[in-house]
TIMIGU-408773 format. One line per 8 residues: number of its first residue (from 1); their letters; for each residue x, y, z of N, C-alpha, C. Coordinates in nm, 2 decimals, always signed. Example, Ala and Ser with C-alpha at 12.3 -4.5 7.8 and 13.67 -1.06 7.14 Angstrom:
2
1) AS) +1.32:-0.57:+0.78:+1.23:-0.45:+0.78:+1.32:-0.33:+0.78  +1.28:-0.22:+0.71:+1.37:-0.11:+0.71:+1.29:+0.00:+0.79
//
This chain:
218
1) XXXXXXXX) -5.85:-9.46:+6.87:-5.76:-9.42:+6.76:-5.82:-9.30:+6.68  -5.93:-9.31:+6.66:-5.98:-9.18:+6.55:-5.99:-9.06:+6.66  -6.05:-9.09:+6.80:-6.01:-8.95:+6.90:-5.91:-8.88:+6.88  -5.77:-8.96:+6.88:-5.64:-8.93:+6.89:-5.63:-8.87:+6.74  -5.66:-8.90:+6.64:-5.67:-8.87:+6.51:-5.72:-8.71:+6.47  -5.84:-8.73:+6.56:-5.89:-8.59:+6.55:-5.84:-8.48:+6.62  -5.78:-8.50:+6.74:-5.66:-8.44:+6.82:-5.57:-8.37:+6.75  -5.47:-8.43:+6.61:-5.40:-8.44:+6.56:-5.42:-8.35:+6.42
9) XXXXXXXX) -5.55:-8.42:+6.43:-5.62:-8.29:+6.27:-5.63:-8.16:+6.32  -5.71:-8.15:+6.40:-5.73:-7.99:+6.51:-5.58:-7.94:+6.52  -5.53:-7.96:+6.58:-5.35:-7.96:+6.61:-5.26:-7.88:+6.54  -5.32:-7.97:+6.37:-5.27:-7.88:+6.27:-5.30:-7.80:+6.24  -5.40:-7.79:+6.22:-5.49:-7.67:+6.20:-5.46:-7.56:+6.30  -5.41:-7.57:+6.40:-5.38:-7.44:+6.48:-5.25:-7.42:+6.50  -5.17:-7.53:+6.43:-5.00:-7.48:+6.40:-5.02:-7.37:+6.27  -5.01:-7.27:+6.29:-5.01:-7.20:+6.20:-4.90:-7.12:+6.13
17) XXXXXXXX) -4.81:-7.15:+6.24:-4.71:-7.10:+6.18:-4.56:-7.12:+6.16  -4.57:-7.33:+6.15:-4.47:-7.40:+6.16:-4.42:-7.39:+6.03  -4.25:-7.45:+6.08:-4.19:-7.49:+5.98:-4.04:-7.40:+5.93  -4.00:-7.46:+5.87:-3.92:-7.50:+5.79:-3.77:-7.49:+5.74  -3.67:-7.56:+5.78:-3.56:-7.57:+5.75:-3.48:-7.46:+5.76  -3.43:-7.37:+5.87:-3.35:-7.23:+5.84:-3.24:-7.26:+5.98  -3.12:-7.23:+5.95:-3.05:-7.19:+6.10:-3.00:-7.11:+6.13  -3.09:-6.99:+6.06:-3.08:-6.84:+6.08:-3.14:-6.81:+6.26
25) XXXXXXXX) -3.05:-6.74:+6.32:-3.17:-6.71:+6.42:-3.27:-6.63:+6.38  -3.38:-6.62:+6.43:-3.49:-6.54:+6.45:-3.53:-6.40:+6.55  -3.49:-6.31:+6.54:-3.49:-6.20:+6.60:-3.62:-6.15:+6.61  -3.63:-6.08:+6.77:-3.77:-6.03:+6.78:-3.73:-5.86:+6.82  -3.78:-5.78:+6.74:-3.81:-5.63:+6.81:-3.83:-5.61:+6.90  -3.78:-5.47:+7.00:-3.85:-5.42:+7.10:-4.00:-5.37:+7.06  -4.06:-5.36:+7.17:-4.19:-5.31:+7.13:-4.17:-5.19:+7.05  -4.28:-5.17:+6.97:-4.30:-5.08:+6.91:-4.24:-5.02:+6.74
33) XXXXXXXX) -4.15:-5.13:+6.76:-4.05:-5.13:+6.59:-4.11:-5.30:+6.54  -4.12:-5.26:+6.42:-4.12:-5.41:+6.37:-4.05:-5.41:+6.22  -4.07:-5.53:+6.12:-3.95:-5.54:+5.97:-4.02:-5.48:+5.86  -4.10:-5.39:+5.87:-4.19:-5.35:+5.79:-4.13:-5.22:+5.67  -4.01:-5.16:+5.78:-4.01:-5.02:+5.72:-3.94:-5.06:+5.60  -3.96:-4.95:+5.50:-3.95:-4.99:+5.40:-3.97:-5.04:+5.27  -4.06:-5.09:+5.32:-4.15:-5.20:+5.20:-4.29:-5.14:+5.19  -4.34:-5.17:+5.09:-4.46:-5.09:+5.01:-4.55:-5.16:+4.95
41) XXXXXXXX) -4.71:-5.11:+4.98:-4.81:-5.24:+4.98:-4.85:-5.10:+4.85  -4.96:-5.22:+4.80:-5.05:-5.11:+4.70:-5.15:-5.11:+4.69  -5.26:-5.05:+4.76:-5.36:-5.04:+4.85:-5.46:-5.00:+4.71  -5.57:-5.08:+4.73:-5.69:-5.07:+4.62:-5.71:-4.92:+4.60  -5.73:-4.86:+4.54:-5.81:-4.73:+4.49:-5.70:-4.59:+4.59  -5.59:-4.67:+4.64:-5.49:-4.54:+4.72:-5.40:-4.53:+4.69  -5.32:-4.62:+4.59:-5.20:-4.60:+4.56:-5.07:-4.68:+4.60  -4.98:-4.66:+4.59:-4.81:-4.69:+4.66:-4.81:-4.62:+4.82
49) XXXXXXXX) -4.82:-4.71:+4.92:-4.80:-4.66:+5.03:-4.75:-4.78:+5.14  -4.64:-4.68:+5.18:-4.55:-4.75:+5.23:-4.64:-4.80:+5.41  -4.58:-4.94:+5.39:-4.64:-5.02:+5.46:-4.60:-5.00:+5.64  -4.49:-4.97:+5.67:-4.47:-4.93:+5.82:-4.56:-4.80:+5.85  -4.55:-4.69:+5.75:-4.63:-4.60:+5.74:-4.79:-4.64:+5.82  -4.88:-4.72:+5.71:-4.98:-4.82:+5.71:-4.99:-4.82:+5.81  -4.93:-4.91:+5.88:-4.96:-5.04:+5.96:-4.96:-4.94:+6.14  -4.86:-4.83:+6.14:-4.90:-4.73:+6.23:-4.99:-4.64:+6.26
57) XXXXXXXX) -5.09:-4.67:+6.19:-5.17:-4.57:+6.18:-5.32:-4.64:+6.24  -5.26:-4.57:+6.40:-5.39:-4.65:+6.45:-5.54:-4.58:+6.42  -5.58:-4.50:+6.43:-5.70:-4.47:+6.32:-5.76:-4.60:+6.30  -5.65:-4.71:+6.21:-5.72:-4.83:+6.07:-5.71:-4.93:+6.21  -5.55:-4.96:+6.24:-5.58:-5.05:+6.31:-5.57:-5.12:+6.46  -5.56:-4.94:+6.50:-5.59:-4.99:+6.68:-5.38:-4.97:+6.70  -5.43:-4.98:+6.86:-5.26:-4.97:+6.92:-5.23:-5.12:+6.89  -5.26:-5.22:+6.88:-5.23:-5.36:+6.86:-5.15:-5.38:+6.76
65) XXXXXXXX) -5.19:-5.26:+6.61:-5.10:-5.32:+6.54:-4.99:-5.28:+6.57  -4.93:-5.20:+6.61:-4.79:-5.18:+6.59:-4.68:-5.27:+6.68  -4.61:-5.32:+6.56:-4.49:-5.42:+6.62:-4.56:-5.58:+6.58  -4.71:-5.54:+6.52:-4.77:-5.71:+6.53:-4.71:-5.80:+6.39  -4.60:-5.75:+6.35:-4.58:-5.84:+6.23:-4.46:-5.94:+6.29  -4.40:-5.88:+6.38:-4.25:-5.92:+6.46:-4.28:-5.99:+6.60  -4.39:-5.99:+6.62:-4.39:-6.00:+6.81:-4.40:-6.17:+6.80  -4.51:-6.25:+6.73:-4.50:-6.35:+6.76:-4.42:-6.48:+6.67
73) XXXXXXXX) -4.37:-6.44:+6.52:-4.30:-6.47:+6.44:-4.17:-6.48:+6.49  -4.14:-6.32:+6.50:-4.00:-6.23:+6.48:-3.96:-6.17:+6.37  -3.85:-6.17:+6.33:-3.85:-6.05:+6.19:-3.86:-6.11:+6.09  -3.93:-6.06:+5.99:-3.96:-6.10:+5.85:-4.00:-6.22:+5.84  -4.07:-6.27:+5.96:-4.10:-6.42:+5.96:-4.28:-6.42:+6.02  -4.29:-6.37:+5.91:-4.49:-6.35:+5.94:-4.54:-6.48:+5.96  -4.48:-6.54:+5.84:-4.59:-6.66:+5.81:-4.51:-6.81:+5.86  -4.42:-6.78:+5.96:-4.34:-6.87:+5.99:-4.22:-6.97:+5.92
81) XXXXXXXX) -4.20:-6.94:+5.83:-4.13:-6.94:+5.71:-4.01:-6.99:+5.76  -3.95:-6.89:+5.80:-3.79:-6.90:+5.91:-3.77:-6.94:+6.01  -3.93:-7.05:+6.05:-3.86:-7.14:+6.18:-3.80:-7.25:+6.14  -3.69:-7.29:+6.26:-3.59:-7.39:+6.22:-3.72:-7.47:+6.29  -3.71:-7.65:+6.20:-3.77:-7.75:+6.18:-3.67:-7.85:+6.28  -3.72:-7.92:+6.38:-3.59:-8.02:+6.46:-3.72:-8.16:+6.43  -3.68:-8.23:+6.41:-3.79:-8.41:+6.41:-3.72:-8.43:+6.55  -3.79:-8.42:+6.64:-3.82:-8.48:+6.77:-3.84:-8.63:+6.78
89) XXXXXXXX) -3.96:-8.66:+6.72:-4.03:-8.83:+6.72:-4.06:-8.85:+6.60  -4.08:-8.97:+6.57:-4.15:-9.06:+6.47:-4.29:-9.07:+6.51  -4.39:-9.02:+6.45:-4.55:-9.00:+6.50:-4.59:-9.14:+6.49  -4.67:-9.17:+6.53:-4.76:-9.27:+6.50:-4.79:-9.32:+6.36  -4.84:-9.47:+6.34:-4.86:-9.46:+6.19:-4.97:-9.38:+6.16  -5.01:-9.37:+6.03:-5.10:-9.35:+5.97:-5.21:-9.44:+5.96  -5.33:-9.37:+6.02:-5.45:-9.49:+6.04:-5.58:-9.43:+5.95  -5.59:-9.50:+5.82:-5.66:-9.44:+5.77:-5.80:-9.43:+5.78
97) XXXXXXXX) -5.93:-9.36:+5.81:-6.05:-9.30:+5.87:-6.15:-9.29:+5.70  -6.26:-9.28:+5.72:-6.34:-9.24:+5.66:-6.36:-9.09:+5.58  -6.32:-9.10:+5.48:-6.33:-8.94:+5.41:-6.42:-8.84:+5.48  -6.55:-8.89:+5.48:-6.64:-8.79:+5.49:-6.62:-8.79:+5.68  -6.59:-8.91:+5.74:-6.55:-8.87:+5.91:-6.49:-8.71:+5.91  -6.33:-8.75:+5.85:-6.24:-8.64:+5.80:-6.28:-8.50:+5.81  -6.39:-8.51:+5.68:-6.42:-8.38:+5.62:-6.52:-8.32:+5.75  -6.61:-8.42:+5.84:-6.61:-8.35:+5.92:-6.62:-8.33:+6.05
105) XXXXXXXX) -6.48:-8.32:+6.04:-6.39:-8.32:+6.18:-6.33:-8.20:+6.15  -6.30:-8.18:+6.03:-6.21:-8.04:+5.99:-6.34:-7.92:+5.94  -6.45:-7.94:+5.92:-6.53:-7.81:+5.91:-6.59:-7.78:+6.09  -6.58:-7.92:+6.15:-6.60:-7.82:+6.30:-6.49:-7.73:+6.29  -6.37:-7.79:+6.31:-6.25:-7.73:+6.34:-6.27:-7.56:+6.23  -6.30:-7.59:+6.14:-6.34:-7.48:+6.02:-6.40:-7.36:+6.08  -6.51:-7.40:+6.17:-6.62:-7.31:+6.23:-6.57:-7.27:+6.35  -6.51:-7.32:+6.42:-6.45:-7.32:+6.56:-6.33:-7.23:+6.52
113) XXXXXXXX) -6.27:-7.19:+6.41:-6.14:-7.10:+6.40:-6.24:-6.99:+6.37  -6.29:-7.00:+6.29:-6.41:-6.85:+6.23:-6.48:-6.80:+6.41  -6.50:-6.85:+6.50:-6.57:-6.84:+6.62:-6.46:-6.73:+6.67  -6.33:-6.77:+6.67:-6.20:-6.74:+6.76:-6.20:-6.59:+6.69  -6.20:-6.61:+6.54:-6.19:-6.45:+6.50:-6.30:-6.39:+6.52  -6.41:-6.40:+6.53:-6.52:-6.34:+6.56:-6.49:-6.28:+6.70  -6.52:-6.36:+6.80:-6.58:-6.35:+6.89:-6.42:-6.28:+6.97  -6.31:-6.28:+6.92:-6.21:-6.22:+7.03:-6.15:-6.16:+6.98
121) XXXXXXXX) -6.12:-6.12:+6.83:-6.07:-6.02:+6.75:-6.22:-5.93:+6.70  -6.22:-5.80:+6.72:-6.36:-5.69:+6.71:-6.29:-5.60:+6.63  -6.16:-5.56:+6.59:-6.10:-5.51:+6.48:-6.06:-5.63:+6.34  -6.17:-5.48:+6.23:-6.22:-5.57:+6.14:-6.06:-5.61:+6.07  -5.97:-5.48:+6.04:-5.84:-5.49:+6.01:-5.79:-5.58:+6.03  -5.76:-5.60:+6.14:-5.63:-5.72:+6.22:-5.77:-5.84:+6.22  -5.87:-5.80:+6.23:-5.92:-5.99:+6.15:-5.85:-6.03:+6.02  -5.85:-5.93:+5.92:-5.80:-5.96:+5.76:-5.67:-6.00:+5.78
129) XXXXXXXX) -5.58:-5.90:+5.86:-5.48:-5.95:+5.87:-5.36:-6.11:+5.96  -5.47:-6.14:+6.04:-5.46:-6.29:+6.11:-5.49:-6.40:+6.04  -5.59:-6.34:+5.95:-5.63:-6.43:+5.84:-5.55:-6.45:+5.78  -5.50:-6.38:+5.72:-5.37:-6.39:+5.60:-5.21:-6.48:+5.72  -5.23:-6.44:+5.78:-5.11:-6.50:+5.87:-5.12:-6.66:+5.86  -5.25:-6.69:+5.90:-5.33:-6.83:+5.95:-5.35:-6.91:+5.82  -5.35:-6.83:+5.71:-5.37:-6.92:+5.64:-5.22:-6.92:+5.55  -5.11:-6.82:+5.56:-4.98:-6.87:+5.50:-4.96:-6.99:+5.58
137) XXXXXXXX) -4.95:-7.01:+5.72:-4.93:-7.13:+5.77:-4.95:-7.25:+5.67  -5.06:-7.24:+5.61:-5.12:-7.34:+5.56:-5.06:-7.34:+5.41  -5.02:-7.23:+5.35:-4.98:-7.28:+5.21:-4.84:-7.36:+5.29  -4.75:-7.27:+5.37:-4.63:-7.39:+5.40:-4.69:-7.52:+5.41  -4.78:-7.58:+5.49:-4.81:-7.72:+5.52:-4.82:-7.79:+5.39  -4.90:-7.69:+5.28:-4.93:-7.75:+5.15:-4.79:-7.77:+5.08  -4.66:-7.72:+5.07:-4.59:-7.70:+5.01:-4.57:-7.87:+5.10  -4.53:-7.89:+5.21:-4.50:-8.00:+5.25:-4.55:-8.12:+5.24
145) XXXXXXXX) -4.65:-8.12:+5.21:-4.74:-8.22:+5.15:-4.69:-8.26:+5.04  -4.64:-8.19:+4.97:-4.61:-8.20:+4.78:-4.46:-8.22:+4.81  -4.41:-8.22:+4.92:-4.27:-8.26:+4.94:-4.17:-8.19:+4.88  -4.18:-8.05:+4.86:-4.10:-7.97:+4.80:-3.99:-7.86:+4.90  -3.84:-7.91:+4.84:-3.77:-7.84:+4.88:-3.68:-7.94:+4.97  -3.77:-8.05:+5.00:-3.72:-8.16:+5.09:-3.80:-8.19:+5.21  -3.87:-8.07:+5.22:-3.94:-8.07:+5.33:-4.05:-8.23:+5.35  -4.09:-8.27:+5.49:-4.23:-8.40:+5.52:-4.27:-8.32:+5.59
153) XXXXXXXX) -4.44:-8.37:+5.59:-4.53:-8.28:+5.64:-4.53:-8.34:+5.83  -4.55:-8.29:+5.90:-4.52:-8.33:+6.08:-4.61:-8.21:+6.15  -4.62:-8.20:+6.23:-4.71:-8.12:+6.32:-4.64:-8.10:+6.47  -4.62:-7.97:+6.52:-4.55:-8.00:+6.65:-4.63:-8.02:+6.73  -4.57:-8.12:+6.78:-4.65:-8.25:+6.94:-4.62:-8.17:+7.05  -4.55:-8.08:+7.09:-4.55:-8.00:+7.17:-4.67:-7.89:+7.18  -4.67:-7.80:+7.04:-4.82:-7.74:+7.07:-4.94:-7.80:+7.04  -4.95:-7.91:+6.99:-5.06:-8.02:+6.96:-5.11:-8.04:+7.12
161) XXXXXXXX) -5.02:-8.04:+7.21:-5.09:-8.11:+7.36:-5.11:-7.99:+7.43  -5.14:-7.88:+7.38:-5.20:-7.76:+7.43:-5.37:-7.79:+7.42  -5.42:-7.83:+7.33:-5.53:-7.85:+7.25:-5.65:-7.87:+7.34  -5.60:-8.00:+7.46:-5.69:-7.99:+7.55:-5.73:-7.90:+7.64  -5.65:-7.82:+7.65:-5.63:-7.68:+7.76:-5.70:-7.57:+7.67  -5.72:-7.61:+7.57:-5.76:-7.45:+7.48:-5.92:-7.45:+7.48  -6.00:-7.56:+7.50:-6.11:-7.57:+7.52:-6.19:-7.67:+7.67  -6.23:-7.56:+7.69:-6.27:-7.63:+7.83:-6.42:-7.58:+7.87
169) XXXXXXXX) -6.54:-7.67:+7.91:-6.68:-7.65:+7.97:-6.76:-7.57:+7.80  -6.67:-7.66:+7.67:-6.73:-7.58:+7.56:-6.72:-7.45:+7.54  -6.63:-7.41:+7.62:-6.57:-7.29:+7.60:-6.38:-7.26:+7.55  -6.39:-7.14:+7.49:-6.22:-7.11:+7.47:-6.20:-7.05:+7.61  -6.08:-7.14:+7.62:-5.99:-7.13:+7.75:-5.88:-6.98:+7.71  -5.93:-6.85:+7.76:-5.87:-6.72:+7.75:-5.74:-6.72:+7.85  -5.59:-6.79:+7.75:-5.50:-6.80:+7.88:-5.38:-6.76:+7.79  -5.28:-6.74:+7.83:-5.17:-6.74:+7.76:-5.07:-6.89:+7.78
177) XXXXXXXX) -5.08:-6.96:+7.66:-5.01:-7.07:+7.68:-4.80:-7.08:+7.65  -4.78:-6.93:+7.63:-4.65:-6.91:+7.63:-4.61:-6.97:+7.52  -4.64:-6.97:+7.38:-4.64:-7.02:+7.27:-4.57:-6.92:+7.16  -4.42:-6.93:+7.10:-4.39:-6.83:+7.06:-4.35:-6.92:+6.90  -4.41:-6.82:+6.82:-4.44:-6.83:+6.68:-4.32:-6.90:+6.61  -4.22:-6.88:+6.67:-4.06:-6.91:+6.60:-4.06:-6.99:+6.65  -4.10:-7.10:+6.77:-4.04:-7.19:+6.82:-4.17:-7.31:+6.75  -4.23:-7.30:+6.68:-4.37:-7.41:+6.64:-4.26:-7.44:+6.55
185) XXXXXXXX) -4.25:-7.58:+6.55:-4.20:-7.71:+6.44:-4.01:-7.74:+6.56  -4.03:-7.66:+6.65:-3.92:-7.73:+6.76:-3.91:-7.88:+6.77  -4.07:-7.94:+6.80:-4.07:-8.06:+6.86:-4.16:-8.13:+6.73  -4.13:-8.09:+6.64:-4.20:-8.18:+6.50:-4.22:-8.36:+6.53  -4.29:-8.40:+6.52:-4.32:-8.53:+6.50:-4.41:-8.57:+6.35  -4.36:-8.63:+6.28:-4.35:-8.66:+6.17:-4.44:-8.80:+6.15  -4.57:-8.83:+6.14:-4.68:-8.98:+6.13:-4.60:-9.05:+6.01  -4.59:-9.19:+6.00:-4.53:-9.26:+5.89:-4.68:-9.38:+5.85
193) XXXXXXXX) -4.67:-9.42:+5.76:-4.71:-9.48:+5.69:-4.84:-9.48:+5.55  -4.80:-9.34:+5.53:-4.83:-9.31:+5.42:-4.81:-9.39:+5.28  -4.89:-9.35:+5.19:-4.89:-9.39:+5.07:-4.74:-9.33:+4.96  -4.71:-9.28:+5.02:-4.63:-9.18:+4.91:-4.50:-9.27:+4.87  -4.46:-9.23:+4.75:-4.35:-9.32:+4.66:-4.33:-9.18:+4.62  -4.14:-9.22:+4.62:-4.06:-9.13:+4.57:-4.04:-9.14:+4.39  -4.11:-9.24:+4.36:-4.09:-9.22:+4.19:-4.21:-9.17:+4.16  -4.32:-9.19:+4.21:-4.48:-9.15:+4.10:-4.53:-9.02:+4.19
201) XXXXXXXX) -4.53:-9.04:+4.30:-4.56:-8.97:+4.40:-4.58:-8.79:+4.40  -4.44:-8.74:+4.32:-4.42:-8.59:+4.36:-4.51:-8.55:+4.20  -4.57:-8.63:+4.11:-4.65:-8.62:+3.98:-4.74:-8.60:+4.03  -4.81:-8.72:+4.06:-4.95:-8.77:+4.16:-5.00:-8.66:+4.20  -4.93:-8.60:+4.32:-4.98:-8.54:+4.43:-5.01:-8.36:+4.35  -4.91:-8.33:+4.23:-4.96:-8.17:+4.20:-5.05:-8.20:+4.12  -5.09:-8.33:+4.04:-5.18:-8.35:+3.93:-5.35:-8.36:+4.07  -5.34:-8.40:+4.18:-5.42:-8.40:+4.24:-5.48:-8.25:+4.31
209) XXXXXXXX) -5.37:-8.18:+4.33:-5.37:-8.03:+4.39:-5.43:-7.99:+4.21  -5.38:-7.99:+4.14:-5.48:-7.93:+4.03:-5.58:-7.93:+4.03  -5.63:-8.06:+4.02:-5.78:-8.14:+4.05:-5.84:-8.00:+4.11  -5.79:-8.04:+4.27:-5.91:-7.95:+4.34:-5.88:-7.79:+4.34  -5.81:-7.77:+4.30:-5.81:-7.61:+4.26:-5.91:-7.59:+4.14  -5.89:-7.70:+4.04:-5.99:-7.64:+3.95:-6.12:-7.66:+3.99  -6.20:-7.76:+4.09:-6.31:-7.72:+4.13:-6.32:-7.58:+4.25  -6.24:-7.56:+4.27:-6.23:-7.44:+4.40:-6.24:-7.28:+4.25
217) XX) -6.22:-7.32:+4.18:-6.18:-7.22:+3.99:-6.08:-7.12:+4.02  -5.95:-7.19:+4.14:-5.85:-7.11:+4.10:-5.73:-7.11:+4.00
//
């Protein structure tokens, strides 16, 4: 059970870009155009500059970036935002493990993602910027956690059973697993038997996200 557990922790951690509730389709660009034009970042010590501008300008960040905001999302859906959510299965219960097991099961997983950007992204740019992708994933999961909007927190079981294929002889398995950004939370499976109450619960849980933000001192 804790094997399967840790399967499941890993899992999430590399769903990065599930989620939530839209039945908008999701449109993807031809190469080379992406949803950028338009819009305007404000770049430390450079000013107002418009961001399709930016982001073509391989000089900063290589032929790779162009079209990389659209290709594996689709449009305007960086951080996965606008994928439609389907509940597939009822997960397994909830089997609860040892904190500190937990904690480190998720700093392997911690050092093992830091490995992936290292070692197979060499542009410093598009490291910054996968980072930011990989980790919006994660404020959605957080928002789902706190149960806002309607959203339950689930992981899709579908790219979850990639996981064994992604590491093989202690190595990353360099393969294309045909994994497209808009379709993560297709096959959502949803674990039950959590603690959570719908009367104390949605207090509880931001009074605890305070907690650790105020030791984190954000």
């Amino acid at each position: 059970m804790l094997f399967a557990r840790s399967f499941h922790l890993i899992a999430v951690l590399f769903v990065t870009f599930a989620r939530y509730a839209s039945s908008t389709p999701i449109a993807h660009h031809p190469e080379g155009e992406h949803s950028v034009a338009g819009r305007s970042v404000d770049v430390l010590g450079g000013g107002v500059v418009d961001l399709a501008t930016l982001l073509n300008n391989q000089a900063i960040f290589g032929q790779q970036a162009v079209g990389f905001f659209d290709f594996f999302g689709g449009i305007n859906n960086f951080d996965g935002s606008l994928n439609q959510i389907l509940v597939q299965q009822v997960g397994g219960a909830c089997q609860a493990q040892q904190l500190n097991i937990i904690q480190q099961q998720l700093a392997i997983v911690q050092e093992f993602t830091k490995q992936i950007f290292l070692q197979e992204l060499c542009n410093v740019e598009l490291q910054t910027i996968l980072l930011q992708q990989f980790l919006g994933g994660f404020d959605l999961f957080g928002q789902d956690l706190l149960r806002l909007n309607g959203r339950v927190p689930g992981f899709d079981a579908g790219v979850a059973a990639q996981l064994a294929q992604l590491v093989q002889n202690g190595s990353v398995n360099i393969v294309d697993f045909g994994i497209k950004g808009s379709s993560i939370g297709n096959t959502l499976s949803v674990p039950f038997g959590s603690n959570w109450n719908d009367d104390t619960s949605p207090q509880s849980v931001l009074i605890a996200e305070a907690a650790a933000k105020a030791l984190r001192n954000i």
